[in-house]
C-alpha positions in Angstrom: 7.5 33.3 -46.1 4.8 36.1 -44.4 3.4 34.9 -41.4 0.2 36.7 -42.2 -2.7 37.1 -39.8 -6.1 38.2 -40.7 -8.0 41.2 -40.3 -9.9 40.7 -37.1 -6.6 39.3 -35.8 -4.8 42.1 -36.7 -7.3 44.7 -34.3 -7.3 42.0 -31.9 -3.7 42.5 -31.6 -4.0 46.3 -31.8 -5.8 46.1 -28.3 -3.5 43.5 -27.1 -0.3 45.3 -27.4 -1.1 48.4 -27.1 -2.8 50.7 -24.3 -4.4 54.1 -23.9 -1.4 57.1 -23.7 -0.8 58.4 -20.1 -3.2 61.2 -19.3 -2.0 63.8 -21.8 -4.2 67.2 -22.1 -4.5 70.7 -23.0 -7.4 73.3 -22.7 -8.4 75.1 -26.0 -10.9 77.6 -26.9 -14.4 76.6 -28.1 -13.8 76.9 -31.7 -10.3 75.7 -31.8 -11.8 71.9 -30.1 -14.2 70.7 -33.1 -12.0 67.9 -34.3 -10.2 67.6 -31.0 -10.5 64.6 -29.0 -12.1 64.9 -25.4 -10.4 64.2 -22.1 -12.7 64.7 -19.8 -16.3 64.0 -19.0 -17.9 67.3 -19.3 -21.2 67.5 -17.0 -23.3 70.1 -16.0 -23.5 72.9 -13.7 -26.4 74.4 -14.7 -29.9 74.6 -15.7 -30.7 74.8 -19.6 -32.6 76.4 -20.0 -33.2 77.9 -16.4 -37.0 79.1 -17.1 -40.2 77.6 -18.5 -40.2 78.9 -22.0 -42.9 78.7 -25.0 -42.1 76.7 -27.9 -44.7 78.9 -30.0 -45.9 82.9 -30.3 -49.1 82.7 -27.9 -50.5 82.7 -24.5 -49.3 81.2 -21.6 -52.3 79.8 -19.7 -53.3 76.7 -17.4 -54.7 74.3 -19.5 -58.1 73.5 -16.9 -58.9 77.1 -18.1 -59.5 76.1 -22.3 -60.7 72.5 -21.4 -63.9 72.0 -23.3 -63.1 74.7 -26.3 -64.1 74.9 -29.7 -64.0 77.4 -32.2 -68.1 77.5 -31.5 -67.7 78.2 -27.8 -64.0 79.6 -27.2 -63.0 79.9 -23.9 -63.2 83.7 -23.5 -59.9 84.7 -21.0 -58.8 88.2 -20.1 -54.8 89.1 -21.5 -53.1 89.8 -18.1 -50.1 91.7 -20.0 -46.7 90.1 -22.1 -43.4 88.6 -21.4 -40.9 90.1 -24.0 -38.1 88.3 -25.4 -34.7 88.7 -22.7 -37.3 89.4 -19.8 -37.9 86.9 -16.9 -41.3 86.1 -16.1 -41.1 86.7 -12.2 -44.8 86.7 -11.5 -47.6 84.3 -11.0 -50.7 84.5 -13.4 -53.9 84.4 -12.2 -56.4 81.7 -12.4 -58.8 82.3 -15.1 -56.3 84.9 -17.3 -53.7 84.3 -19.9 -50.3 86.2 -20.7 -49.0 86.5 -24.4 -45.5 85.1 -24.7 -43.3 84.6 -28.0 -42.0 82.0 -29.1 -38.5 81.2 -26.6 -40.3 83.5 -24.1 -40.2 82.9 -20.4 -43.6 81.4 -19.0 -45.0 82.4 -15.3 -46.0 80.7 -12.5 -49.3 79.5 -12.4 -49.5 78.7 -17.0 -48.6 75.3 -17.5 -49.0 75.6 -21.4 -49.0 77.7 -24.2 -51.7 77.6 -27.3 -51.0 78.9 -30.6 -51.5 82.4 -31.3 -53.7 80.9 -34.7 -55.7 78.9 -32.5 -56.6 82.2 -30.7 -58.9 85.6 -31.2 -58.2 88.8 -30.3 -61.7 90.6 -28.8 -60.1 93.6 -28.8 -61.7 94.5 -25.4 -58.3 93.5 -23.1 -59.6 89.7 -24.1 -59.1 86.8 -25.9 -60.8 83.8 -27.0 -58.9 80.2 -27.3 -60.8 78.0 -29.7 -58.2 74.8 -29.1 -57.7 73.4 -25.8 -54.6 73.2 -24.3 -52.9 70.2 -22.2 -50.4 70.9 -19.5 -47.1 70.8 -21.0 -48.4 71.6 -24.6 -46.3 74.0 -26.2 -43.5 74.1 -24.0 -39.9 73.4 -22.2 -39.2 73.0 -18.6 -36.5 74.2 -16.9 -33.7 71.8 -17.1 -35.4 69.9 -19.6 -32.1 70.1 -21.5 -29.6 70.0 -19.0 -30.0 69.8 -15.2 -26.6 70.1 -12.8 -24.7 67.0 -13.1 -26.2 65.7 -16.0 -23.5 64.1 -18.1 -23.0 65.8 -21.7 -20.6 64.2 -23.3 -17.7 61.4 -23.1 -14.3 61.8 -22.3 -12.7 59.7 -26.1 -15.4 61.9 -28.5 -14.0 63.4 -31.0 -16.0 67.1 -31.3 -18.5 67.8 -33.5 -19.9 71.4 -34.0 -23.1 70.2 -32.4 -21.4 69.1 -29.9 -19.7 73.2 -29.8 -23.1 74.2 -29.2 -24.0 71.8 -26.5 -20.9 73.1 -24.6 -21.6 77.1 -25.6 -24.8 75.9 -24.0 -23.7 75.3 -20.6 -20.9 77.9 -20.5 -17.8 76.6 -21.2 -15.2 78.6 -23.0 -12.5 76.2 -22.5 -12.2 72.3 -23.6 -9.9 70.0 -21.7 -8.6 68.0 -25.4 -5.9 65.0 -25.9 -2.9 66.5 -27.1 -2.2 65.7 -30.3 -0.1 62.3 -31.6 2.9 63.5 -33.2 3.1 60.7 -36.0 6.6 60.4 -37.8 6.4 59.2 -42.0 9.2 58.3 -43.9 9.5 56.7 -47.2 11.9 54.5 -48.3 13.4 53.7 -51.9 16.1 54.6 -54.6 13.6 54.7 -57.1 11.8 57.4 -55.3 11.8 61.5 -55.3 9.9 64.4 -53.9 6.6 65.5 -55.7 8.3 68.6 -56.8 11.1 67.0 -58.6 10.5 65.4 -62.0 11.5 62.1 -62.3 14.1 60.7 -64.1 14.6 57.2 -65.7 13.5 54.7 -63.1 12.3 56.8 -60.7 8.5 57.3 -59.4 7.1 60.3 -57.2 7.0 59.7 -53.2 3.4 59.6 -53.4 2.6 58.3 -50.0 4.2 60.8 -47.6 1.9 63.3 -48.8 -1.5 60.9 -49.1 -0.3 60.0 -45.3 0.2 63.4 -44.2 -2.7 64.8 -45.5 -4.8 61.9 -44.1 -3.5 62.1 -40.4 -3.7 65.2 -40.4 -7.8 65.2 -41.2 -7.6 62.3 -38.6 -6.0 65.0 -36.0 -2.9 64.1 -35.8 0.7 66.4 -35.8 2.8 64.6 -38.5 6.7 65.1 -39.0 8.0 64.0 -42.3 11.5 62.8 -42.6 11.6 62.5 -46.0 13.1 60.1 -48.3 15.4 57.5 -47.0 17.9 55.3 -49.5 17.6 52.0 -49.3 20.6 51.8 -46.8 19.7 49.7 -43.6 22.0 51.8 -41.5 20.3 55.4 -42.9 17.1 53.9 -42.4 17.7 52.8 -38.6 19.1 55.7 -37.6 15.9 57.9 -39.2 13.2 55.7 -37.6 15.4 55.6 -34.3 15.2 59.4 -34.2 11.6 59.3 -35.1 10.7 56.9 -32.2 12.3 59.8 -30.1 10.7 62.4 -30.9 7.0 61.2 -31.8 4.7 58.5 -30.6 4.6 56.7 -33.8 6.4 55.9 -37.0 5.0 55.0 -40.7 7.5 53.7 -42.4 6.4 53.3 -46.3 8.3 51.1 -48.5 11.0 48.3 -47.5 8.1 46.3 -46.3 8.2 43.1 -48.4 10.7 40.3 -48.5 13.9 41.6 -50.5 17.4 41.8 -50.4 17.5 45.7 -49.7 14.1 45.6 -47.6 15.2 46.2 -44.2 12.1 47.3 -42.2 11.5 44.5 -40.6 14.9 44.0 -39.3 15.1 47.5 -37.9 11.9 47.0 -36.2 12.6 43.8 -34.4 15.7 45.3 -33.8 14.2 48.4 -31.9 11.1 46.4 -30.0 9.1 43.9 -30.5 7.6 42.5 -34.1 4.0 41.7 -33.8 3.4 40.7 -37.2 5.0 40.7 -40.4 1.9 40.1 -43.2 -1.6 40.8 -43.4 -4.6 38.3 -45.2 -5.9 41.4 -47.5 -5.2 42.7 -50.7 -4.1 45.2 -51.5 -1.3 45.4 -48.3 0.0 41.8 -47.4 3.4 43.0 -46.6 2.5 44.8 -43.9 4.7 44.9 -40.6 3.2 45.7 -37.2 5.6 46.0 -34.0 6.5 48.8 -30.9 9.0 50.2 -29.0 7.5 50.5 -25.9 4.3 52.1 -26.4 4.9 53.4 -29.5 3.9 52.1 -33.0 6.3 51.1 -35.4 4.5 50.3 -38.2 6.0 49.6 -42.1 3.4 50.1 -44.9 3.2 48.8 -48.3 5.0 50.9 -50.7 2.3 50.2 -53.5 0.0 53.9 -52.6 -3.4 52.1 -52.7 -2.1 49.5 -50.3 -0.5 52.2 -47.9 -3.8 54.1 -48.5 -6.4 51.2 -47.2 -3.6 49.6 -44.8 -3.6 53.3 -42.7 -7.5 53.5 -42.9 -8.2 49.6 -41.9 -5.4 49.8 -38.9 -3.2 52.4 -38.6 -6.1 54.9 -37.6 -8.1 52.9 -35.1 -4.1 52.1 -33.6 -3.7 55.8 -33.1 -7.0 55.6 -31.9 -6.4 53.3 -29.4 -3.4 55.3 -28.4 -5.6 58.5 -27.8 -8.6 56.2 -26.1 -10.5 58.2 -29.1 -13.8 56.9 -29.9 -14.5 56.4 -33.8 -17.2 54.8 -35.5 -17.7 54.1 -39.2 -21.1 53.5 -40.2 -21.1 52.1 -43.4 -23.7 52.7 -45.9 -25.6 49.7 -48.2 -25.4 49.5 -51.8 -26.2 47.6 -54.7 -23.2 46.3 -57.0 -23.1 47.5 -60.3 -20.8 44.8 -62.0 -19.5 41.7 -60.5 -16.0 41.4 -58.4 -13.9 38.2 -58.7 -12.1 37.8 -55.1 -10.5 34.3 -54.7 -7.1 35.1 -53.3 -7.9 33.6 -49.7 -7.3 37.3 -48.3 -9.7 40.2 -47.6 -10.5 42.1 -50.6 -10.6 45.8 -50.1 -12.3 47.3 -53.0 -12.9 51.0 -54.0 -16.0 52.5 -55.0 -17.8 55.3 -56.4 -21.7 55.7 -55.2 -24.5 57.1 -57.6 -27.7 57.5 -56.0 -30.6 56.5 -58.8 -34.4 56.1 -58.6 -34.0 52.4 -57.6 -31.7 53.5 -54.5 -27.8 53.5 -53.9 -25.4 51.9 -56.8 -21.7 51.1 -55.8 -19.5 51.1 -59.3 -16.4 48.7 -58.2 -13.2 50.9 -59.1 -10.6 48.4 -60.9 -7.4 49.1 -60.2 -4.0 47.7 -59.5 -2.0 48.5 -56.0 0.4 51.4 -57.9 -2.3 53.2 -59.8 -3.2 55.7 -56.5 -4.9 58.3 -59.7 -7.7 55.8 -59.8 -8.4 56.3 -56.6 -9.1 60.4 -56.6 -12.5 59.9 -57.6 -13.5 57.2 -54.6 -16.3 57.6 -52.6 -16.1 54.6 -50.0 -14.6 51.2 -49.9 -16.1 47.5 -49.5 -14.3 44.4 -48.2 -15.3 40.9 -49.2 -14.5 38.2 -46.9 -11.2 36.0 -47.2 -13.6 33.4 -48.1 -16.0 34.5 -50.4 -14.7 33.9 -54.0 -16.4 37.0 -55.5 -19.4 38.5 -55.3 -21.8 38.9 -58.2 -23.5 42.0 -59.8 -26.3 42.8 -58.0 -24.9 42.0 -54.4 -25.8 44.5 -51.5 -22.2 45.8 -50.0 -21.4 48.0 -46.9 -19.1 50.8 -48.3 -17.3 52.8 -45.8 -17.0 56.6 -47.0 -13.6 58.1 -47.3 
């Protein structure tokens, strides 16, 4: 009998067990880091930007000198000269004058705003009148408003966006101090099973999950060895995952996971570290098996695709995760059921879903399918879980689906 634990025990015992990698790093060029997970805080050196600048094509002027304006009674003000894009503004404008600037253009000394060239009229006499009045700050960016020197950017754990490229192009860095990457090992397990390139005879099925895992670690980030297909001979499969714990820093083991006769996974495991669990309350992917050698994962997934599939997203990602001290966050978006979903198993019910957007807001059309059919799944937008103890929920219901 599964000793199955649920869910939130599951994660607890992810942060339990296991602990951040040792400090592990490697400096990478700026476009080569989106995706890559940060190891160090990065904080500034530097002003950004390092000049006053307008926000707006205008003149650069102290607002006491357009107090009172109007479009009837402009504040008449002499034009000084221009600041040109690229140029610095290494002067101080006189009181009672104002100095065209571009939009991005450096502002001098003495102009603590900036009106709107529209809000403006050209005399043509060497003057201009300003028919809006300004308010110091109006129109513009300090230096350092951005960034100052030792202003923190970003967290060591975050995972790179390209915004967060530009912040770092920003303050001049060329080089990223990333997490190497976790080298995850997969290996699937079964007679019935052969590669995706070989038809199958009588009997037999595709491997499906060593690709669906490969391809999802490796949008995750990770390195991932395959080691193929294993027979289901204890001794062959102990010495693959033995040689796999070697040489990565975690091992997927898919198939061989529930109880049976030629289902060895757990044994091996136990036998190479320490079981942590053997069961999960969810469905798809009770017979899941959890345990380590060391510091290092050992983790046997359903054989059943769609289990494997939600089993990796629900816990073998934010385990990796915890490995890397990577910070991820799923924000989950809220729909309205389209048809009702029976779910009285006493597990957590993971559920696929497909999202149409209509005129009365977001619609989440439930996905049936059993734990082999992995096809159904292609066209999935998200996922929703209902509780262990809710016995269904009915059409209509608002659900938080988690995008693939």
């Amino acid at each position: 009998m599964l000793q199955v634990k649920t869910p939130e025990e599951v994660w607890e015992l992810i942060r339990a067990e296991f602990v951040p990698l040792p400090h592990r790093s490697e400096h990478v060029s700026l476009p080569e880091s989106v995706g890559r997970v940060l190891a160090e805080d990065i904080t500034a050196e530097e002003y950004v930007p390092d000049f006053d600048r307008s926000t707006v094509d205008g003149y650069a002027l102290s607002a006491a000198d357009s107090f009172g304006c109007s479009e009837s009674v402009p504040a008449i003000l002499p034009v000084t000269g221009q600041v040109l894009m690229g140029e610095s503004a290494d002067f101080t404008l006189p009181k009672g004058s104002c100095v065209y600037v571009p939009t991005g253009g450096a502002i001098p000394k003495g102009a603590d705003c900036a009106v709107m060239l529209e809000y403006t009229e050209d005399y043509g006499d060497g003057s201009i009148g300003v028919m809006k009045p300004g308010a110091p700050g109006m129109n513009m960016i300090f230096r350092g408003d951005d960034v100052y020197p030792g202003k923190l950017i970003l967290r060591a754990g975050r995972v790179l966006s390209a915004e967060d490229i530009g912040a770092l192009a920003a303050v001049g860095r060329t080089e990223v101090p990333v997490s190497r990457r976790l080298r995850v090992g997969v290996i699937s397990t079964g007679d019935e099973l052969v590669p995706p390139e070989q038809k199958p005879g009588p009997g037999q099925v595709r491997d499906v999950n060593a690709p669906m895992l490969t391809a999802m670690l490796g949008a995750w980030g990770a390195e991932v060895k395959n080691y193929g297909i294993v027979a289901d001979d204890e001794e062959l499969l102990r010495g693959k995952m033995e040689q796999a714990a070697q040489e990565c820093d975690a091992v997927l083991v898919s198939g061989g996971s529930s109880v049976g006769v030629k289902d060895a996974a757990c044994r091996i495991i136990e036998h190479m570290g320490k079981l942590l669990l053997h069961g999960i309350a969810i469905k798809p992917g009770k017979p899941t098996i959890l345990g380590r050698s060391g510091n290092k994962p050992l983790v046997g997934l359903p054989g059943h695709p769609v289990a494997a599939c939600f089993v990796a997203k629900l816990f073998v990602l934010p385990l990796l995760g915890r490995l890397l001290g990577r910070e991820d966050a799923q924000y989950p978006v809220t729909a309205e059921l389209t048809e009702s979903v029976s779910a009285n198993h006493g597990r957590a019910q993971v559920n696929a879903c497909r999202l149409e957007q209509t005129e009365k807001g977001l619609l989440a059309i439930p996905i049936r399918s059993k734990s082999g059919l992995i096809t159904q799944l292609a066209g999935a937008d998200g996922y929703f879980i209902i509780d262990r103890d809710c016995e269904g929920l009915p059409k209509g219901a608002k659900v938080n689906v988690f995008m693939n």
